[in-house]
C-alpha positions as CSV (number, residue, x, y, z in Angstrom):
1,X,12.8,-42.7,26.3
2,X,13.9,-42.2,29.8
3,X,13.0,-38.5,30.9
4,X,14.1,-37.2,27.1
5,X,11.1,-35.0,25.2
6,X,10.0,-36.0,22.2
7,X,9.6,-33.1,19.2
8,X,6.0,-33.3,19.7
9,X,5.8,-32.2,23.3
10,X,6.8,-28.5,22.0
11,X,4.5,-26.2,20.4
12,X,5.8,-25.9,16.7
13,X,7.4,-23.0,15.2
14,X,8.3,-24.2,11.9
15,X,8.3,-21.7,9.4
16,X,11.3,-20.1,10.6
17,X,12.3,-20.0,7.2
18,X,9.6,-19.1,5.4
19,X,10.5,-15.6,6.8
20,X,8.3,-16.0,9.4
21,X,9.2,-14.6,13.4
22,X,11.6,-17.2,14.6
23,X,10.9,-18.6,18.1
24,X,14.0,-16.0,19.9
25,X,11.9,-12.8,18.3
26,X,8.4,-14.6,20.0
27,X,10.6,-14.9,23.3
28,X,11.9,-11.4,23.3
29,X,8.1,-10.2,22.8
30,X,6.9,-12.7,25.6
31,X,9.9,-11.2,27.6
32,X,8.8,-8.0,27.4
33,X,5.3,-8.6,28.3
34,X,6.1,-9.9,31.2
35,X,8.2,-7.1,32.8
36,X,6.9,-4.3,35.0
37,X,8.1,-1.7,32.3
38,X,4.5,0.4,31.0
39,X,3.9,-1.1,27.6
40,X,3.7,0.7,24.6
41,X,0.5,2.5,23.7
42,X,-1.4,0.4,21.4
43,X,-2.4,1.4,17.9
44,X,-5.7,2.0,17.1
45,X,-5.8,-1.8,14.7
46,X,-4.5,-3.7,17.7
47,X,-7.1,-1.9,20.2
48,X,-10.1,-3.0,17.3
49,X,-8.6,-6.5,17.2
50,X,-8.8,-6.8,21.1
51,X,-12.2,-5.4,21.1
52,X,-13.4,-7.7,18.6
53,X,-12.6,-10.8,20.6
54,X,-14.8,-8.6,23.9
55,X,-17.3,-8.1,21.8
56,X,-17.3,-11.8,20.9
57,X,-17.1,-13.1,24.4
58,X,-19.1,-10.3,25.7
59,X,-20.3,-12.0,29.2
60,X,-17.1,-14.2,29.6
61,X,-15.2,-14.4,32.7
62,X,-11.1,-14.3,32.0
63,X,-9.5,-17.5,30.8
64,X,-7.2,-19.1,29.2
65,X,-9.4,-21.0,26.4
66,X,-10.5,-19.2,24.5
67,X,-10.2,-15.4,25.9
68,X,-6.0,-15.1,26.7
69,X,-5.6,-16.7,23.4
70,X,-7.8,-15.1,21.5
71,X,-6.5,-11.7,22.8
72,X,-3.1,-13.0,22.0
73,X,-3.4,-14.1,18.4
74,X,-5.5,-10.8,17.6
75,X,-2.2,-8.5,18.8
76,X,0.1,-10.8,16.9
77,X,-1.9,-10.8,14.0
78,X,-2.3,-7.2,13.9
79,X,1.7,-6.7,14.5
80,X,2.8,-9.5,12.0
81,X,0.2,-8.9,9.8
82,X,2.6,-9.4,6.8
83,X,3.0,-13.0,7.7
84,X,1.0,-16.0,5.7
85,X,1.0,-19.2,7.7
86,X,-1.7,-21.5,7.9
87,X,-4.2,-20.7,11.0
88,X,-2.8,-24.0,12.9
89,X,0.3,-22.0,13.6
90,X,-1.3,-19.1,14.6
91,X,-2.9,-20.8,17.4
92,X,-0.2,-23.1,18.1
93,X,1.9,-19.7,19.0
94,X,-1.0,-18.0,20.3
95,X,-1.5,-20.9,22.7
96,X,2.0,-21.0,23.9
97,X,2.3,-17.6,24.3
98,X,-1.0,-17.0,26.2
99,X,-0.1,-20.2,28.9
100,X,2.9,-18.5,29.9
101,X,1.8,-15.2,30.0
102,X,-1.8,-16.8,32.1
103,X,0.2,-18.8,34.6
104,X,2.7,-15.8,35.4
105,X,0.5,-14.2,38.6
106,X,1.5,-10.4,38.2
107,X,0.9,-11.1,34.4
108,X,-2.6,-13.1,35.0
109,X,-4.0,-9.9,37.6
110,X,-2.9,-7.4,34.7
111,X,-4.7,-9.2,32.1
112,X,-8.0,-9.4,34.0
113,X,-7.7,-5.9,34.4
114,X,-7.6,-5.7,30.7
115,X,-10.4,-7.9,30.0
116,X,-12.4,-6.0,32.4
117,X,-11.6,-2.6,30.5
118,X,-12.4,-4.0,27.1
119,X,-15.4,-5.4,28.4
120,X,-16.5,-2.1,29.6
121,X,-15.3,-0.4,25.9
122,X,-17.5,-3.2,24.1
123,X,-20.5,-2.8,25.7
């Protein structure tokens, strides 16, 4: 297997057809996170999902296990939250989602900023 990938090295996204996001929808989101356009404001169930995982990890210094991810799946959960899949794929996308958006460096300094301000809000 000279240099190929096997299907196993890519995080799963296979309930396409189940009605479920498909994986160009999750990159159009991810894209859009990661530009310098203002995001839009967030609605007051995606604010109390973010809080939640604060008030969880209340003394926690930013990272990407399990704060980014957390913080991710909580703000797709509360965007998709018509979708039934099993909590495997949930973190699998979460996951994916959050390593990319944590190893991007103007994306990495804006999410501590965010931590920081829902860790102030939590207290």
């Amino acid at each position: 297997m000279s240099g190929e990938r096997s299907s196993q090295d890519e995080p799963r996204f296979d309930y396409i057809e189940s009605g479920l996001p498909d994986r160009a929808a999750l990159e159009k989101v991810l894209s859009e996170t990661l530009s310098d356009k203002p995001a839009e404001p967030l609605h007051d169930r995606e604010l109390q999902a973010l809080l939640s995982v604060a008030k969880r990890h209340r003394n926690a210094a930013i990272s990407l296990e399990p704060i980014v991810v957390e913080l991710v799946e909580s703000i797709l959960r509360s965007r998709l939250m018509r979708v039934e899949a099993p909590a495997e794929y949930w973190r699998e996308m979460s996951l994916a989602i959050a390593t990319t958006l944590f190893e991007t460096p103007a994306v990495k300094t804006r999410l501590t900023g965010l931590w920081s301000s829902l860790l102030e809000v939590a207290k």
